[in-house]
C-alpha positions in Angstrom: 2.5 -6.0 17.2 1.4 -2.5 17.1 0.5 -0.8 14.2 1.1 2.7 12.4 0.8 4.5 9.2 2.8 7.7 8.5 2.0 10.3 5.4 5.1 11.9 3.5 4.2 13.9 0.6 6.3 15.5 -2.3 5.7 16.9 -6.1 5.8 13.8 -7.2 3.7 11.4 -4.9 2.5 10.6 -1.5 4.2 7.8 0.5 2.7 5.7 3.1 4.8 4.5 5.2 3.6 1.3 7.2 4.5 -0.7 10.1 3.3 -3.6 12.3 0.6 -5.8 11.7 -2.3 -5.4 9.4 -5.0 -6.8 10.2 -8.7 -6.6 11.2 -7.6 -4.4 14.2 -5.7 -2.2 12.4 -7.4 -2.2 8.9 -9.9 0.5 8.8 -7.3 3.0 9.8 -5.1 1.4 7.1 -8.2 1.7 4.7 -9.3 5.1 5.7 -5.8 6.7 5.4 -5.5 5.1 2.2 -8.7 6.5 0.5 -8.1 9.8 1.5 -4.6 10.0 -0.1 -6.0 8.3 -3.3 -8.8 11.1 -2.9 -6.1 13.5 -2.3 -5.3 12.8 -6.4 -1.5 12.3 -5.7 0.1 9.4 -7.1 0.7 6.9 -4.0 3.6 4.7 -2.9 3.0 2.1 -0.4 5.8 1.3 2.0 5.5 -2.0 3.3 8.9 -2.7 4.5 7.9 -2.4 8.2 5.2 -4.6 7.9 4.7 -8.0 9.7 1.8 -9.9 8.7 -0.9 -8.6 6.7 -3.9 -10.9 6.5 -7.6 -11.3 4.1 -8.6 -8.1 5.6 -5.1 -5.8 5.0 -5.2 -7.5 1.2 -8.9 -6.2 1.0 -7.6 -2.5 1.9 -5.4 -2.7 -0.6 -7.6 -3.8 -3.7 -10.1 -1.4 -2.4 -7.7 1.6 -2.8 -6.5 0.3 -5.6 -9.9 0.3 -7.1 -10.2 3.6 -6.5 -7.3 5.0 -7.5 -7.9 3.1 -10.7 -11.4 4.4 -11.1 -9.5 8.4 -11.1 -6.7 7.3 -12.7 -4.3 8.0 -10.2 -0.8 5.7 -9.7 -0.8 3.0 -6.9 2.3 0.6 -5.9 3.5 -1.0 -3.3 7.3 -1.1 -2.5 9.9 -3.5 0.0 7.1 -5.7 1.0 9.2 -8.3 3.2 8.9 -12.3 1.8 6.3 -13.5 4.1 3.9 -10.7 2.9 5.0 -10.6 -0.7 4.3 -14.1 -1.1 0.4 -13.9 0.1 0.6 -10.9 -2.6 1.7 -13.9 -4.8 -0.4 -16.6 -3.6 -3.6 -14.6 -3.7 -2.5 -13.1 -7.6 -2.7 -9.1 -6.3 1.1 -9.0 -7.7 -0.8 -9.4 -11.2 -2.5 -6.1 -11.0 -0.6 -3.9 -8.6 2.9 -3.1 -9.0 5.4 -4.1 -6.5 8.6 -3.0 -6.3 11.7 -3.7 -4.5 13.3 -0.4 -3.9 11.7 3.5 -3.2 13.8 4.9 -5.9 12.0 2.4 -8.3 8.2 3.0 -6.8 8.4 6.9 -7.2 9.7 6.6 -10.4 7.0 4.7 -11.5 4.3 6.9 -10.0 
């Protein structure tokens, strides 16, 4: 499946909206576009609803964002990530230290 990655950005955060597969053909551009919002110092919302497989390399994006969002103190979550992705999230423990939530409303509150 193909993959893309859209920016939408408000006063309160910026969402990334995702689709298709992520993987190791798609997960530098994943990873790059995902820095520079972090770098950006916005608060940032993950849409994963669109998303149909993410695998090692797509989780390893994530954490690394996450890390660096972290490090500046800047929000991160991850919102409407389907069951077969959410459950890797589970399997693999990320759930443990970045938030996931079920609905939009829910993710930009919390940023």
């Amino acid at each position: 499946m193909d993959f893309d990655i859209n920016l939408m950005r408000d006063d309160r955060c910026t969402l990334v909206r995702v689709k298709g597969d992520i993987d190791v053909v798609s997960r530098t551009r994943f990873e790059e576009t995902l820095l520079e919002v972090v770098e950006s110092g916005d608060p940032v919302v993950i849409d994963m609803r669109e998303v149909t497989f993410c695998d090692s390399t797509g989780l390893n994006a994530i954490v690394a964002a996450n890390r660096r969002a972290d490090e500046r103190g800047i929000p991160l979550c991850l919102v409407a990530l389907p069951p077969r992705v959410q459950r890797v999230f589970r399997i693999t423990g990320i759930d443990k230290f970045i938030p996931i939530h079920d609905t939009l409303r829910e993710a930009i509150a919390s940023a």
